[in-house]
C-alpha positions as CSV (number, residue, x, y, z in Angstrom):
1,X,0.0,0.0,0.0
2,X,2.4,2.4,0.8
3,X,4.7,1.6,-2.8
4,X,1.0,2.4,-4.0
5,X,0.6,6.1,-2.6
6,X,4.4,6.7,-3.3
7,X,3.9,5.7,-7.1
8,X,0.6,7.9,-7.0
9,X,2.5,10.8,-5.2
10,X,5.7,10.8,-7.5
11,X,2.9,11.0,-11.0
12,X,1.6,14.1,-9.0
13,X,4.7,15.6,-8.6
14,X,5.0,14.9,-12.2
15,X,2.6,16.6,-13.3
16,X,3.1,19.6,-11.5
17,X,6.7,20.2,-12.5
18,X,4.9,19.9,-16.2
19,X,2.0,22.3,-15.5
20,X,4.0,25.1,-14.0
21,X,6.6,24.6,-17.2
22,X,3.7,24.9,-19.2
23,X,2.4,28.2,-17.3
24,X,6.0,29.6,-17.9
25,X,5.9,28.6,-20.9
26,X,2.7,30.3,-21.6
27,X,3.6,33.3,-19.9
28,X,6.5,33.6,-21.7
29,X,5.4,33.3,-25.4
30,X,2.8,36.3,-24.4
31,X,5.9,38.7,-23.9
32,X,6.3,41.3,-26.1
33,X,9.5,41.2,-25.4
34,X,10.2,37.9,-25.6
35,X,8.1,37.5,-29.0
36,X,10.9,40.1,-30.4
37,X,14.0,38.8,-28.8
38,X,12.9,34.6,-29.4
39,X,13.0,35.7,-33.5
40,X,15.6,37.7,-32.9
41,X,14.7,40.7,-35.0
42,X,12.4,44.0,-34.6
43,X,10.4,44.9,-37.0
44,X,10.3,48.8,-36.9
45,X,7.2,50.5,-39.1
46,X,7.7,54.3,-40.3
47,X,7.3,56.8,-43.5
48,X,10.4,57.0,-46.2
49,X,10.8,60.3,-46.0
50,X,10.6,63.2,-43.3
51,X,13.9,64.8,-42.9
52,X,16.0,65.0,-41.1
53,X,13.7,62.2,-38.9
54,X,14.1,59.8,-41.4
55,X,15.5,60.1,-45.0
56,X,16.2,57.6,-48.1
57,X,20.1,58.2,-49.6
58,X,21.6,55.6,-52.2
59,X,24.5,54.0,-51.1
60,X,26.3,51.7,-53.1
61,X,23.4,51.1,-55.7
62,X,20.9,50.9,-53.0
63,X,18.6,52.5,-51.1
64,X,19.0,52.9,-47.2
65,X,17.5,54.7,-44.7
66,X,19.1,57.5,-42.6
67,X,18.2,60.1,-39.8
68,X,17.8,60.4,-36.6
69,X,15.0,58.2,-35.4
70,X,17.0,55.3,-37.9
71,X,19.6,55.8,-34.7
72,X,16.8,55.8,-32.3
73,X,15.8,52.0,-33.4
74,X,19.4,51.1,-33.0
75,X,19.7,51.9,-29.5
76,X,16.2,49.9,-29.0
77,X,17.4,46.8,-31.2
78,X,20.8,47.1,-28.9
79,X,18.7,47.6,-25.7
80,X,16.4,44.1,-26.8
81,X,19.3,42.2,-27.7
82,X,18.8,41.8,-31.3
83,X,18.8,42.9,-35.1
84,X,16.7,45.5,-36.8
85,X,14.6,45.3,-39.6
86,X,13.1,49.0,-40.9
87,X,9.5,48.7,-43.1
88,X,8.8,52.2,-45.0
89,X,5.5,53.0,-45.8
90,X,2.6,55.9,-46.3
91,X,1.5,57.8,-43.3
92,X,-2.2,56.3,-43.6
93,X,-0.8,52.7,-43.0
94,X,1.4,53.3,-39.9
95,X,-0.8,52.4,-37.2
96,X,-2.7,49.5,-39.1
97,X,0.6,48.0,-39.4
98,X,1.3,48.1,-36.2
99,X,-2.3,46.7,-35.3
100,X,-2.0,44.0,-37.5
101,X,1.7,43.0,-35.9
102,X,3.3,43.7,-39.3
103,X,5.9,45.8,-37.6
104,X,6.1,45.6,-33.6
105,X,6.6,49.2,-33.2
106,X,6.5,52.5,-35.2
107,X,9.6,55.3,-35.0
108,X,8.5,57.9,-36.9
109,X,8.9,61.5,-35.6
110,X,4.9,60.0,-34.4
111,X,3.1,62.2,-31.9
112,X,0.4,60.8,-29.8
113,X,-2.5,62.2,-30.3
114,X,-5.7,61.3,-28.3
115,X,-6.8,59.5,-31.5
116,X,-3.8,57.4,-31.9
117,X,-4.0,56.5,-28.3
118,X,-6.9,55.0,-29.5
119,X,-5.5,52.4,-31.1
120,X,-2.0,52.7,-30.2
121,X,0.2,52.5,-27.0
122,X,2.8,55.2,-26.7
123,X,6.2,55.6,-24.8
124,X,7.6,58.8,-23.4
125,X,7.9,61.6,-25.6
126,X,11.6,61.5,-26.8
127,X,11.6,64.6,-29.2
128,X,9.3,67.7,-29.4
129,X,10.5,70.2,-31.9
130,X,10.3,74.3,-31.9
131,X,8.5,75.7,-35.0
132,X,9.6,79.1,-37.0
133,X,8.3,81.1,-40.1
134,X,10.6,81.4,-43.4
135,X,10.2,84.0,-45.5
136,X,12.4,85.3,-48.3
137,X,15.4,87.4,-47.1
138,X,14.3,90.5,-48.6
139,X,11.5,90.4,-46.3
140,X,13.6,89.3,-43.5
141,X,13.9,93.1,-41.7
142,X,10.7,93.6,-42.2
143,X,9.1,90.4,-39.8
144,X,11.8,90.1,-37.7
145,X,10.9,93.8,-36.5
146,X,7.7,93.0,-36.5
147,X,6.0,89.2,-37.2
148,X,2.3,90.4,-37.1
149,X,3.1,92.2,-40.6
150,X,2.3,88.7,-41.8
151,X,-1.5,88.5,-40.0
152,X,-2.9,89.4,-43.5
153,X,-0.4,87.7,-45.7
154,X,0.1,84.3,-47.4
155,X,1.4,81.5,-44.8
156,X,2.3,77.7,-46.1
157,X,2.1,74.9,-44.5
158,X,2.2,71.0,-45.2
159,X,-1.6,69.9,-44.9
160,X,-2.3,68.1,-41.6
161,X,0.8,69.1,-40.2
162,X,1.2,70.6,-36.7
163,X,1.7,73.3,-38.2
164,X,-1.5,74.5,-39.6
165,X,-3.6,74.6,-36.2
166,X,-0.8,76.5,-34.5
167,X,-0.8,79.0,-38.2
168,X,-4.6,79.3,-37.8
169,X,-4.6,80.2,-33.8
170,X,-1.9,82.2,-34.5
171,X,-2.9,84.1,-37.5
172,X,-6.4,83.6,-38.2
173,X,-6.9,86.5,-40.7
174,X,-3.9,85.0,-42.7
175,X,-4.8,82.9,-46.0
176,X,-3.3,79.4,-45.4
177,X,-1.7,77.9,-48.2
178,X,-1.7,73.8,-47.8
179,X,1.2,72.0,-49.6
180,X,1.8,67.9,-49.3
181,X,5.5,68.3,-49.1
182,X,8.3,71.0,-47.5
183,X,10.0,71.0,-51.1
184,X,6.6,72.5,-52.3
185,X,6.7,75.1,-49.5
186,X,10.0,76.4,-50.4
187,X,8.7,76.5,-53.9
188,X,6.4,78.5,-53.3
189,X,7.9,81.1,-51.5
190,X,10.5,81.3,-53.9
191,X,7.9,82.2,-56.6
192,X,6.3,84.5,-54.8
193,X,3.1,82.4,-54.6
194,X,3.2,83.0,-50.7
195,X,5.0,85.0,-48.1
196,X,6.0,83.0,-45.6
197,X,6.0,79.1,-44.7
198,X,5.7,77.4,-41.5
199,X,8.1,74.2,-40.1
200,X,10.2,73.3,-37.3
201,X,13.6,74.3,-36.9
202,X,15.5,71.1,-37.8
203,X,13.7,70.4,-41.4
204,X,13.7,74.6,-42.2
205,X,17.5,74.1,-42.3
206,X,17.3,72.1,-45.2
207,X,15.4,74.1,-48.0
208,X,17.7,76.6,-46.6
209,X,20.2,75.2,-47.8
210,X,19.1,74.8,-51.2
211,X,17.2,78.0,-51.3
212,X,20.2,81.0,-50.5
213,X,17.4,83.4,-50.9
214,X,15.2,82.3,-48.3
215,X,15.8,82.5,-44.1
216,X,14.5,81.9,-41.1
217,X,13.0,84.6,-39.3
218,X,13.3,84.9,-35.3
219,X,10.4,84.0,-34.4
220,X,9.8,80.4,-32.4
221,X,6.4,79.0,-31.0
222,X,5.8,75.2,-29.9
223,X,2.6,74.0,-31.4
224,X,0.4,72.2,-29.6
225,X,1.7,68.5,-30.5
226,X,2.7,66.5,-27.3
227,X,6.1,65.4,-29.5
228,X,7.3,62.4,-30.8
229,X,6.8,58.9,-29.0
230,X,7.2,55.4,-29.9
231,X,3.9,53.7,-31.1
232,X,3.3,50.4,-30.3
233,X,-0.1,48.1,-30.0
234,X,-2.3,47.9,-27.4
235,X,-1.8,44.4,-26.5
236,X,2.3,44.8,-25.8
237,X,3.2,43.7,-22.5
238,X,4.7,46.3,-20.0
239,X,8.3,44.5,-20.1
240,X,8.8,46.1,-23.7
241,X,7.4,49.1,-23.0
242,X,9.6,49.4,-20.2
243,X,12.9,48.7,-22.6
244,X,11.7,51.5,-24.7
245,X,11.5,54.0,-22.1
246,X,14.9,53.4,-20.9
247,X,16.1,53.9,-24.0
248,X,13.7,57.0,-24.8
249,X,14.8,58.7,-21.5
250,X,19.1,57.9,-21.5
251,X,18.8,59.2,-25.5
252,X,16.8,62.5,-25.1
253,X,19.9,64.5,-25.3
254,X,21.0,62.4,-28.1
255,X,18.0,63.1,-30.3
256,X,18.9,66.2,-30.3
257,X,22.1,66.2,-31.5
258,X,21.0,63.6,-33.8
259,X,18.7,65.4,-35.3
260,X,20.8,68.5,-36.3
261,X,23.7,66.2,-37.3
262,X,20.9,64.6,-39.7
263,X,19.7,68.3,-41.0
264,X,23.3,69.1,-42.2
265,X,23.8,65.6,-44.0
266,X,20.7,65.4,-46.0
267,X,21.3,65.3,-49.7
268,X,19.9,68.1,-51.1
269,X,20.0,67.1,-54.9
C-alpha cells in the first residue's frame, strides 16, 4: 500500500513540474519582449521620408535609410538584444501595421495624439521640436521687427501638419496655403506664390540650404503636439514598454544632436 501512494504521489509531482513549465511557458510566449527577442529581429514601421527624422540616400546602388529616429531603433534593437529590420510605408498605413503586428513598433517623428491613443500604445515623448516662419530674405527686416506684418499675408504649410492649427490660432486672418511636401513650400515662396511658410527648426535648415534666398526669421512658438513617441499596440506587454522607455529617456539628449547632425547631411540634390 504504501509503494502504491508513493507511485501515485511521485505522477503528481510529475505533473506539476509539467504544468508550471507549461504556465511559464505560456507566460513567456505572451511577452512582447520575448516574441521580439525569441526571433531575434524588430520589426520597426515608419514613413520613407521626413527629414532629417528619417531620409532615403543611395549607397552603393541601394537604397537605405538614414536620420535620426534610424539611430533611435538602433539603440532599441541594442537595448532588446537583437537585429533590426526597418519597413517604409505611407502615413495612412502606420498604425494598421502596427495593429496588425506587421511591424512591432512605429519610429517615426509620431506624436500621440488622443486619436492614436486609441489604437495605439505610446512611450515617453523623446523629441518635441520648436517651430519658426521662413520668408524670403528680402522680407527678412521687415518680420523680424515686426511678425504680425504677416497676420494678412500668405502663410504655407504642409496639410495636416502641426503646423497648420498652430498657423490658424496664430494668424487667423492669414490665407493658409496647404502643400503635401516642405520642397513644395520652399517653392512657393520662392515664386512669390506666398509669403512665408511654416516648419520646425530642424527640417527649415534644409530648404535653406538649397534655397540661398530664403531664411529663417526669429520667431519660435511650440505647437500644440505632445512630441514624438514610440507607437506600439495595445496588446504589448509592460516589459517592452519598459525597454523602450529606458532607452527613450538615457537618448533625449541624443535626439537632439542627432537630429541636427541629420539636418546638415541630408542630400539636397
Amino acid at each position: 500500500m504504501k509503494k502504491r501512494f508513493w507511485y501515485l504521489g511521485s505522477i503528481l509531482l510529475v505533473m506539476l513540474v509539467f504544468m508550471t513549465a507549461c504556465g511559464s511557458n505560456s507566460n513567456s510566449s505572451s511577452s512582447s519582449l520575448k516574441k521580439i527577442q525569441n526571433k531575434g529581429t524588430l520589426t520597426v514601421g515608419m514613413i520613407s521620408s521626413n527629414p532629417p527624422y528619417e531620409y532615403q540616400v543611395n549607397k552603393d546602388g541601394k537604397q537605405e535609410t538614414k536620420g535620426a529616429d534610424v539611430k533611435l531603433i538602433k539603440k532599441i534593437a541594442k537595448k532588446l538584444g537583437v537585429k533590426y529590420k526597418i519597413k517604409t510605408m505611407d502615413m495612412d498605413g502606420l498604425l494598421p501595421a502596427v495593429q496588425s503586428g506587421k511591424v512591432d513598433m512605429l519610429v517615426t517623428s509620431l506624436s500621440p495624439t488622443a486619436e492614436r491613443k486609441k489604437g495605439a500604445t505610446f512611450s515617453k515623448v523623446y523629441f518635441r521640436s520648436t517651430n519658426t516662419l521662413v520668408v524670403r530674405k528680402s522680407d527678412l527686416n521687415k518680420y523680424n521687427k515686426n511678425i504680425n506684418n504677416l497676420s494678412e499675408s500668405s502663410i504655407a504649410v504642409v496639410n495636416n501638419s502641426t503646423q497648420q492649427p498652430m498657423i490658424e490660432k496664430k494668424f487667423p486672418n492669414a490665407k493658409l496655403t496647404k502643400f503635401s511636401k516642405v520642397t513644395d513650400l520652399a517653392l512657393a515662396l520662392n515664386n512669390n506664390k506666398v509669403d512665408a511658410f511654416s516648419i520646425d527648426v530642424p527640417t527649415a535648415t534644409i530648404p535653406l540650404r538649397q534655397n540661398p534666398k530664403l531664411a529663417m526669421t526669429s520667431w519660435r512658438h511650440k505647437d500644440a503636439s505632445s512630441g514624438a513617441a514610440v507607437a506600439m499596440s495595445k496588446s504589448t506587454t509592460k516589459d517592452l514598454i519598459k525597454k523602450v522607455n529606458q532607452v527613450v529617456s538615457s537618448n533625449k539628449s541624443n535626439y537632439e544632436k542627432w537630429v541636427q547632425q541629420a539636418a546638415k547631411n541630408v542630400p539636397t540634390n
